[in-house]
PDB file of N, CA, C and O in Angstrom:
ATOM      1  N   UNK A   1      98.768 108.882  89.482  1.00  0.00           N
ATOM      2  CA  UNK A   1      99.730 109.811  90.055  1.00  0.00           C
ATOM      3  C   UNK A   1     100.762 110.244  89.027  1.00  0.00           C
ATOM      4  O   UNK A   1     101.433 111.276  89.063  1.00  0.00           O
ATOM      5  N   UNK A   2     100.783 109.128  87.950  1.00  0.00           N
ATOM      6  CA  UNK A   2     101.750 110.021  86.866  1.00  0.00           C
ATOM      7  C   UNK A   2     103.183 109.867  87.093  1.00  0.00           C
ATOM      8  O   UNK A   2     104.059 110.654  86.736  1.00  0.00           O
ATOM      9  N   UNK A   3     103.318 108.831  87.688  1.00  0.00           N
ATOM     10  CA  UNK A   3     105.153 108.630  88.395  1.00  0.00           C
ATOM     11  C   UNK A   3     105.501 107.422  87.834  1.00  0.00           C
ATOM     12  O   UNK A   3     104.769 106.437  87.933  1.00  0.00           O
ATOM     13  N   UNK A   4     106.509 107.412  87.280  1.00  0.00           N
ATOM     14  CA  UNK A   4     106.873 106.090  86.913  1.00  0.00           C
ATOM     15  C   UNK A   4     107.876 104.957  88.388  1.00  0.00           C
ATOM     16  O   UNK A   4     108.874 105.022  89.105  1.00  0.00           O
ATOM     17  N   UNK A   5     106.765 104.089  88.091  1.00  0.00           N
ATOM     18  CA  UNK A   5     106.816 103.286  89.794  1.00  0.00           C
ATOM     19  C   UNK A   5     106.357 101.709  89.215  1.00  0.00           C
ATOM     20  O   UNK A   5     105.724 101.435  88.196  1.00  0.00           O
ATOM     21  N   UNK A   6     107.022 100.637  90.440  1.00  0.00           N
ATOM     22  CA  UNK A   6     106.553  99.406  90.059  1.00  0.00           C
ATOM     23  C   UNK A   6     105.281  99.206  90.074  1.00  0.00           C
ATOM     24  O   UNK A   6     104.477 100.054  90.463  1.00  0.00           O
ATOM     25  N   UNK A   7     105.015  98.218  89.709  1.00  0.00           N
ATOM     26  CA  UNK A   7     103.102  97.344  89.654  1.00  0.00           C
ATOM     27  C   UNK A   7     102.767  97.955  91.468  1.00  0.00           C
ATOM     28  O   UNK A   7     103.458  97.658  92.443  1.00  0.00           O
ATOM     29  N   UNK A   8     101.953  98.539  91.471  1.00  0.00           N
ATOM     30  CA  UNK A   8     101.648  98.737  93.256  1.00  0.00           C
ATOM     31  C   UNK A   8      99.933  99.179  93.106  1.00  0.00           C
ATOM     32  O   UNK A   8      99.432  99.982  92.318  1.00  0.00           O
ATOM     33  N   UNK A   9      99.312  98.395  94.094  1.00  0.00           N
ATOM     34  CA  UNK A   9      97.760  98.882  93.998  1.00  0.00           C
ATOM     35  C   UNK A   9      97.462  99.181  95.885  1.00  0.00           C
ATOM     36  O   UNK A   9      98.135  98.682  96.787  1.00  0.00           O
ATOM     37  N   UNK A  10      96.478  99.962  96.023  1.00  0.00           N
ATOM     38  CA  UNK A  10      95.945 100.061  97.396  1.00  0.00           C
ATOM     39  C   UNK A  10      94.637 100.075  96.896  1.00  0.00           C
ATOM     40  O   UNK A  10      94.165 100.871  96.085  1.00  0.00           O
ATOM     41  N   UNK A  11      93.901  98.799  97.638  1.00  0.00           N
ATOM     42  CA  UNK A  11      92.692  98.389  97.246  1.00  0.00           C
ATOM     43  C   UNK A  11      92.271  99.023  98.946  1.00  0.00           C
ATOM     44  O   UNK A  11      92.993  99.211  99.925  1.00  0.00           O
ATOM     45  N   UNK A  12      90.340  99.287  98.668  1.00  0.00           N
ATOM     46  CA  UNK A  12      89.888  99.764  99.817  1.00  0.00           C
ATOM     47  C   UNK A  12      89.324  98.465 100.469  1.00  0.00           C
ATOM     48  O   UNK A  12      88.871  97.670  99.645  1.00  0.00           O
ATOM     49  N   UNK A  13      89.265  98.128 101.617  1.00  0.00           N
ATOM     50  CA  UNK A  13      88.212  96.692 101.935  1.00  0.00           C
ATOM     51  C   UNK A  13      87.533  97.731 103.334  1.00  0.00           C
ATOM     52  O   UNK A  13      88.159  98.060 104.341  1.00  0.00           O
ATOM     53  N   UNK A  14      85.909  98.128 102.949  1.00  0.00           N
ATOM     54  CA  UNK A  14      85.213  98.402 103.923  1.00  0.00           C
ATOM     55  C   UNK A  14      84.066  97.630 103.888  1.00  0.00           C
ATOM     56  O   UNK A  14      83.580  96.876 103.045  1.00  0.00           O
ATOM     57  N   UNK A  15      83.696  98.043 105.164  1.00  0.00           N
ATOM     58  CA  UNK A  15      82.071  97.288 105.126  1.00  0.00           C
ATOM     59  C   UNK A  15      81.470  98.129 105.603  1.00  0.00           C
ATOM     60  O   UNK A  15      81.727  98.637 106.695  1.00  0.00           O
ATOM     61  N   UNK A  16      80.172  98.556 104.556  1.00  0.00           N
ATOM     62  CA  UNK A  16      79.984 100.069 104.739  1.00  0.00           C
ATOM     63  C   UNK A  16      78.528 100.045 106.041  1.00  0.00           C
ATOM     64  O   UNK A  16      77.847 100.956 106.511  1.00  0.00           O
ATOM     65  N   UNK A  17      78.533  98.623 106.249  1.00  0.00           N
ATOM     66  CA  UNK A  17      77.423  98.536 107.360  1.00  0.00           C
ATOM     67  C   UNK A  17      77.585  98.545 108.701  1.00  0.00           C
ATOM     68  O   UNK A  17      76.714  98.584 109.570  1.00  0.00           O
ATOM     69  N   UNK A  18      78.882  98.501 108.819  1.00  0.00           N
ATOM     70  CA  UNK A  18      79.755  98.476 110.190  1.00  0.00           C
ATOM     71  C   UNK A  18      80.258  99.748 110.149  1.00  0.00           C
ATOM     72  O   UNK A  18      80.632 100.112 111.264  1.00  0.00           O
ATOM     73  N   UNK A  19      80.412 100.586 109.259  1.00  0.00           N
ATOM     74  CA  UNK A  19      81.402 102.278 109.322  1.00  0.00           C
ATOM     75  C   UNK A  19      80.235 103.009 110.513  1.00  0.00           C
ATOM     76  O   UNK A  19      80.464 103.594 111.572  1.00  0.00           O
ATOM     77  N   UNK A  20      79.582 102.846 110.166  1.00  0.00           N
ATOM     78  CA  UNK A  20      78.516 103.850 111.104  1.00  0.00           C
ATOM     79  C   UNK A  20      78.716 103.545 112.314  1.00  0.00           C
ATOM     80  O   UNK A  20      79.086 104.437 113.077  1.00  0.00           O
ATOM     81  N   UNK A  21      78.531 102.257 112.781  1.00  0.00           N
ATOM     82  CA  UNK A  21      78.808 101.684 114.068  1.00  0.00           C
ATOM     83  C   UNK A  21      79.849 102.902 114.432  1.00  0.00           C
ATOM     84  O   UNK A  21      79.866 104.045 114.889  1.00  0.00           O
ATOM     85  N   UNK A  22      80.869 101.678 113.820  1.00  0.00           N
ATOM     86  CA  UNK A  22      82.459 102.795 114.273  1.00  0.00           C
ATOM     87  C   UNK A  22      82.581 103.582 114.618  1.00  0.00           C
ATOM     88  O   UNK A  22      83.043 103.667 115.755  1.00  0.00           O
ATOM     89  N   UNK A  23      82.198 104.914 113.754  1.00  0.00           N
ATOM     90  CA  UNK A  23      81.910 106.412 113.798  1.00  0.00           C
ATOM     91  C   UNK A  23      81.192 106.687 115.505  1.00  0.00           C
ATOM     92  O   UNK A  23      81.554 107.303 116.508  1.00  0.00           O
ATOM     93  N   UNK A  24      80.105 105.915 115.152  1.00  0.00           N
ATOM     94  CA  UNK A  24      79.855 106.646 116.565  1.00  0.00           C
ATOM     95  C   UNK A  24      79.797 106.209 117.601  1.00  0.00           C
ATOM     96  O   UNK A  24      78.961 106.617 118.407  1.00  0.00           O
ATOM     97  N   UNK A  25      80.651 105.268 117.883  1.00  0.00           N
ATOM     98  CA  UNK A  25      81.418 105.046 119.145  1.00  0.00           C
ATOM     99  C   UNK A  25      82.535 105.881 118.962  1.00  0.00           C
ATOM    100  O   UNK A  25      82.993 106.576 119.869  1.00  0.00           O
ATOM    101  N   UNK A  26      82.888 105.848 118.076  1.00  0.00           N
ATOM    102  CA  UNK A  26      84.446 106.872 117.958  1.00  0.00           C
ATOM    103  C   UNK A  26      84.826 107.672 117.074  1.00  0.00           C
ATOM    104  O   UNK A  26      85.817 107.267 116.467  1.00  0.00           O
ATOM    105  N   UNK A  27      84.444 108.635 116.759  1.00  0.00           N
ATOM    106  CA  UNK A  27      84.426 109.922 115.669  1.00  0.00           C
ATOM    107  C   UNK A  27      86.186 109.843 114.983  1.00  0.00           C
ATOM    108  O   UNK A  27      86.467 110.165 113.828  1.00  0.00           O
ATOM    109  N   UNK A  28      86.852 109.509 115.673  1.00  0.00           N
ATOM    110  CA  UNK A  28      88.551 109.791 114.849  1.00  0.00           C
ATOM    111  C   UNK A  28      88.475 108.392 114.525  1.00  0.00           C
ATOM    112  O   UNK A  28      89.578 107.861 114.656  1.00  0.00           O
ATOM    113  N   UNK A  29      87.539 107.577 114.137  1.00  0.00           N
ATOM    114  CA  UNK A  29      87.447 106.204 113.876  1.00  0.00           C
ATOM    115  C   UNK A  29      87.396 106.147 112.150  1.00  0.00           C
ATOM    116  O   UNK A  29      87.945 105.320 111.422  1.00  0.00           O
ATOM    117  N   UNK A  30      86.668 107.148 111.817  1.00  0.00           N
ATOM    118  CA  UNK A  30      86.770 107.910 110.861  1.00  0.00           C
ATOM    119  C   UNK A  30      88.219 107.786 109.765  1.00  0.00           C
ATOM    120  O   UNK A  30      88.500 107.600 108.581  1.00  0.00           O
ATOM    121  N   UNK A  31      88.692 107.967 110.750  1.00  0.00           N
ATOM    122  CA  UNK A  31      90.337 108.142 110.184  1.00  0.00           C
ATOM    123  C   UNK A  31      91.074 107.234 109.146  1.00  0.00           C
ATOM    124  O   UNK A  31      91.788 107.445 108.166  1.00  0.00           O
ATOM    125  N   UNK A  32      90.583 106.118 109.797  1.00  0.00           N
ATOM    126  CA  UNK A  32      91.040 104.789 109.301  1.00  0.00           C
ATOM    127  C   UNK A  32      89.928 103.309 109.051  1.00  0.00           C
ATOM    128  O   UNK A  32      89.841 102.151 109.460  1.00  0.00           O
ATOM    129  N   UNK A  33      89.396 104.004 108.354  1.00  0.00           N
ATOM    130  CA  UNK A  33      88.161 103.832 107.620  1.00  0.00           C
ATOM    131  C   UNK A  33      88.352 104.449 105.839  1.00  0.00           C
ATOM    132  O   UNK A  33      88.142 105.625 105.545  1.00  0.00           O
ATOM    133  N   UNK A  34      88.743 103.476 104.908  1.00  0.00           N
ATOM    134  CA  UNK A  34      88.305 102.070 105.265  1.00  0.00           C
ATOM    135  C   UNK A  34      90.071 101.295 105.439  1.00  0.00           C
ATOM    136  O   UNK A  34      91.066 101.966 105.716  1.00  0.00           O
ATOM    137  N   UNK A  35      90.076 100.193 105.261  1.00  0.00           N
ATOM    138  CA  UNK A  35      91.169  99.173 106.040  1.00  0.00           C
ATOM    139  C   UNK A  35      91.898  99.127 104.506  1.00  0.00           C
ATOM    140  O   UNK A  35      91.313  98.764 103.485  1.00  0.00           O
ATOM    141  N   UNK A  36      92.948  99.464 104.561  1.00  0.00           N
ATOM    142  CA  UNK A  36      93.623  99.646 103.122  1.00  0.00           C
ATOM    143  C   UNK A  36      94.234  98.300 103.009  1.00  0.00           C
ATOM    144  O   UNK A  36      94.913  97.980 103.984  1.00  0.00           O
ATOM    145  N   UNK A  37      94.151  97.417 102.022  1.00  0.00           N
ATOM    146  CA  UNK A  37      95.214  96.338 101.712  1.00  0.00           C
ATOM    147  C   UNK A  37      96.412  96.813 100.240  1.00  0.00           C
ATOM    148  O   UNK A  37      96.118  97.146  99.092  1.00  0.00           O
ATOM    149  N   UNK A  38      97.429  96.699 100.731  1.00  0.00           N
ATOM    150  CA  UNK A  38      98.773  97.066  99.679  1.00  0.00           C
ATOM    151  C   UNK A  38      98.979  95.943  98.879  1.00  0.00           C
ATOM    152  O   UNK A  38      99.042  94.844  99.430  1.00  0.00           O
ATOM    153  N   UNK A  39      99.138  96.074  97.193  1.00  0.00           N
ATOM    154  CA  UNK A  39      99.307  94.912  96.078  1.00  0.00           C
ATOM    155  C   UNK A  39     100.296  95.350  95.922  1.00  0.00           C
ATOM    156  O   UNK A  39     100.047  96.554  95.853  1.00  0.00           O
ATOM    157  N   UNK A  40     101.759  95.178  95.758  1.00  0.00           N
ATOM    158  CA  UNK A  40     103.229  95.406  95.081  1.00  0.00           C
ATOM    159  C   UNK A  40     104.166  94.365  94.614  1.00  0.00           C
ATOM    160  O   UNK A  40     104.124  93.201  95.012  1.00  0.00           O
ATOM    161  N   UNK A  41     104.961  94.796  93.806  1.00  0.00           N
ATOM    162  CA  UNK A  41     105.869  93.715  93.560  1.00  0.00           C
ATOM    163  C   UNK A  41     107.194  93.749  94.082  1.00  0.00           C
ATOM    164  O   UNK A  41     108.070  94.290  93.407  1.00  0.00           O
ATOM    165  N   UNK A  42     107.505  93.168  95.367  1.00  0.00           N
ATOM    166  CA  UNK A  42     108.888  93.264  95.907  1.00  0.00           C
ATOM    167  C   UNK A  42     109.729  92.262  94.874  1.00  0.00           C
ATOM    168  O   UNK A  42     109.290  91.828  93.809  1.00  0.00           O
ATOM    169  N   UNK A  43     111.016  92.007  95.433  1.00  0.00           N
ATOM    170  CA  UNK A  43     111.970  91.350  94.882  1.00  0.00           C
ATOM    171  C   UNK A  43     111.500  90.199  94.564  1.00  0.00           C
ATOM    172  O   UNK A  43     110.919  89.638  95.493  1.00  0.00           O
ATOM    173  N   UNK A  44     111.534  89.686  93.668  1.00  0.00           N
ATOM    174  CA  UNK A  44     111.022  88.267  93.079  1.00  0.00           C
ATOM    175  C   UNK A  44     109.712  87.495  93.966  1.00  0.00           C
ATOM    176  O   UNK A  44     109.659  86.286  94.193  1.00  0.00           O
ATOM    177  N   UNK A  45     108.843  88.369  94.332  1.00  0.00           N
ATOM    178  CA  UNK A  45     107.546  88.057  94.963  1.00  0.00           C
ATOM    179  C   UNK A  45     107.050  89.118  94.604  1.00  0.00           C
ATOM    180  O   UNK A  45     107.747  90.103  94.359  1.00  0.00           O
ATOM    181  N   UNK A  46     105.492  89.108  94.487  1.00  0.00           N
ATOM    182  CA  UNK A  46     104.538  89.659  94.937  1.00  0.00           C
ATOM    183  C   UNK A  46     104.043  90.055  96.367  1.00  0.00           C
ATOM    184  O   UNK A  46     103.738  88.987  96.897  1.00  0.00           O
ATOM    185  N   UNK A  47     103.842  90.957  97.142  1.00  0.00           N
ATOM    186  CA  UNK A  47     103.843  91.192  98.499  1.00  0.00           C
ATOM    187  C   UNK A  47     102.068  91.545  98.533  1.00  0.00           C
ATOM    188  O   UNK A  47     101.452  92.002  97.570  1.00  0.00           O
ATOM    189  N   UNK A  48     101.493  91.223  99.815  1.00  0.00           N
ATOM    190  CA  UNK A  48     100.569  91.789  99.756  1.00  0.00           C
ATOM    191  C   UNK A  48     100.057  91.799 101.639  1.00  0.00           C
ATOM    192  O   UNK A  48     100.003  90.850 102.422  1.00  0.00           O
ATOM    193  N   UNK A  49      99.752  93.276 101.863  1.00  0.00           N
ATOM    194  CA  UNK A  49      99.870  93.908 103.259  1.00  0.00           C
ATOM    195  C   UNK A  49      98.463  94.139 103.521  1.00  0.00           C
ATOM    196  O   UNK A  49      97.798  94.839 102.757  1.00  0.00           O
ATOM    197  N   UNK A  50      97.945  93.571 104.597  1.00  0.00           N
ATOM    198  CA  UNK A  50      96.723  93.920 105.304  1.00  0.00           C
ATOM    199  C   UNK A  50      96.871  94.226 106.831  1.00  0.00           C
ATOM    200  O   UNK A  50      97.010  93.264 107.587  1.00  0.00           O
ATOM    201  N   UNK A  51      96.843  95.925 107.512  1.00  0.00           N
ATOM    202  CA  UNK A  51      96.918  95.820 108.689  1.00  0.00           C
ATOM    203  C   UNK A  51      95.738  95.377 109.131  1.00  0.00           C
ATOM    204  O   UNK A  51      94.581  95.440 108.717  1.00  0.00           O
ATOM    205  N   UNK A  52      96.395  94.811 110.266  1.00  0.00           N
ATOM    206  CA  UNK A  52      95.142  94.733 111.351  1.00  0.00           C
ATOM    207  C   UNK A  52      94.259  95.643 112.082  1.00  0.00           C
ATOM    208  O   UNK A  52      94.698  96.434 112.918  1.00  0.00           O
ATOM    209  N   UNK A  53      92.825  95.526 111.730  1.00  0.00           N
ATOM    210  CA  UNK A  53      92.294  96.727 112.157  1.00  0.00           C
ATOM    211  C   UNK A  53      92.259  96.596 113.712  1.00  0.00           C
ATOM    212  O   UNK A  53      91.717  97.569 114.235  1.00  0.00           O
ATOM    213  N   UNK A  54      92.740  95.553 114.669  1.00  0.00           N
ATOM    214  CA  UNK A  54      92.579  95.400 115.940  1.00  0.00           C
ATOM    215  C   UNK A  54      93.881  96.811 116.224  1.00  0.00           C
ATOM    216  O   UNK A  54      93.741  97.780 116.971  1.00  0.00           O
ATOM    217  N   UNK A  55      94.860  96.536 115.512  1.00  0.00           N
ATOM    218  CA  UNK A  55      95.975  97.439 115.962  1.00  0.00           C
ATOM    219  C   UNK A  55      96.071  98.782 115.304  1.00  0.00           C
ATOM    220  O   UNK A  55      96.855  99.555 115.854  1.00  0.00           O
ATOM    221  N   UNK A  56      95.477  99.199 114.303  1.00  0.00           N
ATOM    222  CA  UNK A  56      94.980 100.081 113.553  1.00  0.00           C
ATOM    223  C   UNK A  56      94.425 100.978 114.613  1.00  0.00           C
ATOM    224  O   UNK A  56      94.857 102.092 114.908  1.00  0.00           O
ATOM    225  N   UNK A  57      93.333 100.300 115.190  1.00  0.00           N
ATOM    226  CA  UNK A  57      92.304 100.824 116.427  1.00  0.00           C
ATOM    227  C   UNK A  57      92.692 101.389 117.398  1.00  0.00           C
ATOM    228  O   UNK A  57      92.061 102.184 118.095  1.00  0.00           O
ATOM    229  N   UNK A  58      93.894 100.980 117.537  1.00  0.00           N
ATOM    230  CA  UNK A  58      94.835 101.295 119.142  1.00  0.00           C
ATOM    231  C   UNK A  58      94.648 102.592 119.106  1.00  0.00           C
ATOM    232  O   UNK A  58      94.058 102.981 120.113  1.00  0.00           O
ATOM    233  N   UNK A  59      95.020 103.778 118.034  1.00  0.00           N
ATOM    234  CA  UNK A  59      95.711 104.642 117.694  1.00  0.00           C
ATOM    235  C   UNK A  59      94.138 105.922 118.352  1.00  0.00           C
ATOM    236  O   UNK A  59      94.207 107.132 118.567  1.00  0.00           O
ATOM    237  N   UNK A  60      93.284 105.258 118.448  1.00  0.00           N
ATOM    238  CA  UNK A  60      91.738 106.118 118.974  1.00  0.00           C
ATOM    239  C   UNK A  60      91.618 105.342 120.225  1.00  0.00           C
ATOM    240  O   UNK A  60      92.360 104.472 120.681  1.00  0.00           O
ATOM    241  N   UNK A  61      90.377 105.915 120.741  1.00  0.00           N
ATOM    242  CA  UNK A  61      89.643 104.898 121.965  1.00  0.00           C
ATOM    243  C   UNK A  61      88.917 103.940 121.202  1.00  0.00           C
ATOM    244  O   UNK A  61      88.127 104.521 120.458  1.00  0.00           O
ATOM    245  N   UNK A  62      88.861 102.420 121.068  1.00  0.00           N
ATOM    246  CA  UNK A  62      88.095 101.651 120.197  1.00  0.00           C
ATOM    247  C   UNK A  62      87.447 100.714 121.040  1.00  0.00           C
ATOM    248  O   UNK A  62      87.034  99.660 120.557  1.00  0.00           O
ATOM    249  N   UNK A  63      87.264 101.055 122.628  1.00  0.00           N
ATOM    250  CA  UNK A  63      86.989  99.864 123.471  1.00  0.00           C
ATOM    251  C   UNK A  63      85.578  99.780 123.409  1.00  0.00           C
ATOM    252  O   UNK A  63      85.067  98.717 123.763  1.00  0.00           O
ATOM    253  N   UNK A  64      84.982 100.545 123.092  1.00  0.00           N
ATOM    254  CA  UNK A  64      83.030  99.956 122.541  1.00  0.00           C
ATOM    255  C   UNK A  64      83.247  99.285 121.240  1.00  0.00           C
ATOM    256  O   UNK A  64      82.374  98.422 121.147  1.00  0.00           O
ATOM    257  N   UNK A  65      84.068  99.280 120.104  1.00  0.00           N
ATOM    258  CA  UNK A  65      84.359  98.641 118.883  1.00  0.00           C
ATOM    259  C   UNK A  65      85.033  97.568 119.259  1.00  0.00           C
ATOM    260  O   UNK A  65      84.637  96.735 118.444  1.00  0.00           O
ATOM    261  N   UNK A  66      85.661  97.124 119.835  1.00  0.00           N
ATOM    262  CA  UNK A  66      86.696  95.884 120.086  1.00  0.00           C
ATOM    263  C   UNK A  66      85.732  94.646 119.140  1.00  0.00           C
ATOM    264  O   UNK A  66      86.363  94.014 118.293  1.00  0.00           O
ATOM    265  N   UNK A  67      84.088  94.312 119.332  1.00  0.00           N
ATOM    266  CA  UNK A  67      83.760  93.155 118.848  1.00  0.00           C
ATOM    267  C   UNK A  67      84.003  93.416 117.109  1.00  0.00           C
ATOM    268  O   UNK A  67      84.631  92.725 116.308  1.00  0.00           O
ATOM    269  N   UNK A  68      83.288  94.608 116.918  1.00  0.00           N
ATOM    270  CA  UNK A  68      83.130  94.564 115.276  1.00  0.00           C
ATOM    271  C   UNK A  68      84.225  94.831 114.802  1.00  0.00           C
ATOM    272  O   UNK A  68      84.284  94.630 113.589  1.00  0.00           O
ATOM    273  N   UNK A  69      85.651  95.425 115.537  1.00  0.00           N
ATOM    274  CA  UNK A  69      87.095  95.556 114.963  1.00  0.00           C
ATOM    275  C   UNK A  69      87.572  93.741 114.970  1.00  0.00           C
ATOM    276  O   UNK A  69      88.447  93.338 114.204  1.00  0.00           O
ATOM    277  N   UNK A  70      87.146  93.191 115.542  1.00  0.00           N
ATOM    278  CA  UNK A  70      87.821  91.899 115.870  1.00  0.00           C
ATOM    279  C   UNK A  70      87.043  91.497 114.568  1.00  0.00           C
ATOM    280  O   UNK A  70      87.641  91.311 113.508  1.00  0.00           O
ATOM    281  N   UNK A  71      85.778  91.380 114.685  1.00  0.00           N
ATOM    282  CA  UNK A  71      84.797  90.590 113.407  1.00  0.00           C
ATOM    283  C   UNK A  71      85.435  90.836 111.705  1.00  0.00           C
ATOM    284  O   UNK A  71      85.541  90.041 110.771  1.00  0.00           O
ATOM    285  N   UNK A  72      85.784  92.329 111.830  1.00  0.00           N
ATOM    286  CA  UNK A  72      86.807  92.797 110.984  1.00  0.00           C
ATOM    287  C   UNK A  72      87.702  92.786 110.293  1.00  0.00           C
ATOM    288  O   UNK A  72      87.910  93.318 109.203  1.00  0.00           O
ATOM    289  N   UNK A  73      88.554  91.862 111.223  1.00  0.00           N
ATOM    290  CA  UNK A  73      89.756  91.349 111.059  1.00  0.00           C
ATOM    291  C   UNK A  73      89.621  89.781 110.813  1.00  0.00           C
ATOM    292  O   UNK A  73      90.386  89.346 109.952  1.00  0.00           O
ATOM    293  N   UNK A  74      88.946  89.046 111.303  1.00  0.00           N
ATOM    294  CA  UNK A  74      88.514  88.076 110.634  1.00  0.00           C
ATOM    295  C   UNK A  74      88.020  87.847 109.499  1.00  0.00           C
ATOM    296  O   UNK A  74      88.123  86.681 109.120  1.00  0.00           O
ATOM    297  N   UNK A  75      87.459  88.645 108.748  1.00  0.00           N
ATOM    298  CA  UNK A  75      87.085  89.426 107.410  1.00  0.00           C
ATOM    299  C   UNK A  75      88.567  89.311 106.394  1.00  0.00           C
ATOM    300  O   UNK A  75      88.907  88.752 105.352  1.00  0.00           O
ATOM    301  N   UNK A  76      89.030  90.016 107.201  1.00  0.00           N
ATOM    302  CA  UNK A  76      90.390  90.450 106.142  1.00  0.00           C
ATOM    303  C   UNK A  76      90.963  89.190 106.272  1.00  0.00           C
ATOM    304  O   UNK A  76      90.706  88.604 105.221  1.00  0.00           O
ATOM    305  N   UNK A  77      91.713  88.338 107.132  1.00  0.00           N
ATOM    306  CA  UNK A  77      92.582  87.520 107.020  1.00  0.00           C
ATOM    307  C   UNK A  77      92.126  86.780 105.502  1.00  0.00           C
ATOM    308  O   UNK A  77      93.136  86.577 104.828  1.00  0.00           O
ATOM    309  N   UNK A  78      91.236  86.468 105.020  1.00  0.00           N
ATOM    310  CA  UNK A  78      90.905  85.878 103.786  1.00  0.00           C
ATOM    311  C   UNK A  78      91.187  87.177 103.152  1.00  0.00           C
ATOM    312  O   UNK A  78      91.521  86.704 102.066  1.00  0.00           O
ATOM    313  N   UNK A  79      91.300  88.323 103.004  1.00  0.00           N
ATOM    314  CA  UNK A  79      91.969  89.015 101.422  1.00  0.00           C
ATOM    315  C   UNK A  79      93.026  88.072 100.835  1.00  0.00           C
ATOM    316  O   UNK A  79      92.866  87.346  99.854  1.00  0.00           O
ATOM    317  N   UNK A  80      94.227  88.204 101.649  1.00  0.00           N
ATOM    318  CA  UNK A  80      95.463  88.017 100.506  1.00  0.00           C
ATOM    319  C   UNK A  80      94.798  86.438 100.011  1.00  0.00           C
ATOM    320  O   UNK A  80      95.619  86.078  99.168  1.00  0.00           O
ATOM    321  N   UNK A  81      94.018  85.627 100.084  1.00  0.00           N
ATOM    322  CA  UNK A  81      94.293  84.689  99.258  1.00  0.00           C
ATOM    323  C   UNK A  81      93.081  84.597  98.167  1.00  0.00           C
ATOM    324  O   UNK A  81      92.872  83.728  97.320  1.00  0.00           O
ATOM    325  N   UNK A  82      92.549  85.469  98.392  1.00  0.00           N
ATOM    326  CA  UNK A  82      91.202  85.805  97.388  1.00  0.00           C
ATOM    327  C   UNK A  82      91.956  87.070  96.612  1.00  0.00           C
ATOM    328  O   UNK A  82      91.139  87.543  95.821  1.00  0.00           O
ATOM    329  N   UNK A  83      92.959  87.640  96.565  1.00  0.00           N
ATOM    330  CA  UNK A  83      93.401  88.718  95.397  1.00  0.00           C
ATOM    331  C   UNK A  83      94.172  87.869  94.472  1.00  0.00           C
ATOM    332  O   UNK A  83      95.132  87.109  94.599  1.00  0.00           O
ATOM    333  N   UNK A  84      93.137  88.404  93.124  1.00  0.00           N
ATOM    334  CA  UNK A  84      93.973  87.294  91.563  1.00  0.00           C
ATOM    335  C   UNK A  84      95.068  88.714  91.503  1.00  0.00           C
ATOM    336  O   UNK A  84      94.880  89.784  92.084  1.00  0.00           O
ATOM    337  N   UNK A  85      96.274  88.332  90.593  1.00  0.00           N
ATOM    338  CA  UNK A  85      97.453  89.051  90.967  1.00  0.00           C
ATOM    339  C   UNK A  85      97.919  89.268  89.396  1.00  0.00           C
ATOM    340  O   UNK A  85      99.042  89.581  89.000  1.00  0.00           O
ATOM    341  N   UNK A  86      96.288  88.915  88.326  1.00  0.00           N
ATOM    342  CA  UNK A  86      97.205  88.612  86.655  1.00  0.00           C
ATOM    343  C   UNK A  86      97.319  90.298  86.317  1.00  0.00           C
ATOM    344  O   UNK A  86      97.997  90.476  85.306  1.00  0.00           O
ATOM    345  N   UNK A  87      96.930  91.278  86.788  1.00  0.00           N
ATOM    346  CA  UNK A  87      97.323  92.669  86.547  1.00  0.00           C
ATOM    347  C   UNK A  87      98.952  93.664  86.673  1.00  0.00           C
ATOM    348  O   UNK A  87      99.560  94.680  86.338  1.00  0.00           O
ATOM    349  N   UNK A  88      98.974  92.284  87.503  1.00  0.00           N
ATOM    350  CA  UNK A  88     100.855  92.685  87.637  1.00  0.00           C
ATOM    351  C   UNK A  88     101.786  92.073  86.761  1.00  0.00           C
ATOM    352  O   UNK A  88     101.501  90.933  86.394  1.00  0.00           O
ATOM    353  N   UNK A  89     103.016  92.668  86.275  1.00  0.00           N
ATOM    354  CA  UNK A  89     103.747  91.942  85.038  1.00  0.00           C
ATOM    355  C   UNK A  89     104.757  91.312  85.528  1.00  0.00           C
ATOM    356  O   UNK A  89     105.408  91.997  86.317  1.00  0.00           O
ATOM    357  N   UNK A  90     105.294  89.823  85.285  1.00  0.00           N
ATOM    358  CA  UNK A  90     106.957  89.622  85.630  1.00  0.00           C
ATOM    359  C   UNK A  90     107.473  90.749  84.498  1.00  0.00           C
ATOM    360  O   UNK A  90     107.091  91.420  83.540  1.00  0.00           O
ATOM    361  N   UNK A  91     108.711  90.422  85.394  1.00  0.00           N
ATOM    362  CA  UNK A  91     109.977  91.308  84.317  1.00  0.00           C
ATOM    363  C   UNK A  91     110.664  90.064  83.814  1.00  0.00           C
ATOM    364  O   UNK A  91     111.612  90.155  83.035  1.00  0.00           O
TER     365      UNK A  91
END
């Protein structure tokens, strides 16, 4: 982007065998696909943000998805402790 900004990454986490599902139970499912996790450096931490795709989901009709949004999210809860973090610098 060319901006001078702190250490910040948005990594994609999909599973490209479940997108189809999604889609067609729910075409604006689309939308939020894939499940973004945020890498930044707040105040003397490292932060790192994974929504929940259960609540993500709210935002469409997701009630034929509810199992594979749930399976989903069980998925993610293991990101933040599987992201190595040596790409970011202390100050």
């Amino acid at each position: 982007m060319d901006i001078d900004f702190k250490d910040y990454s948005i990594l994609g986490a999909c599973n490209p065998a479940t997108a189809p599902e999604a889609i067609l139970a729910e075409e604006n499912a689309g939308l939020l696909l894939p499940c973004n996790v945020v890498v930044y450096r707040g105040i003397g931490k490292m932060v790192i943000s994974v929504i929940r795709p259960t609540v993500a989901m709210q935002t469409v009709d997701y009630s034929d998805l509810q199992k594979t949004t749930a399976a989903g999210e069980t998925k993610l809860e293991h990101v933040p402790s599987s992201i190595r973090l040596e790409g970011f610098h202390d100050e």
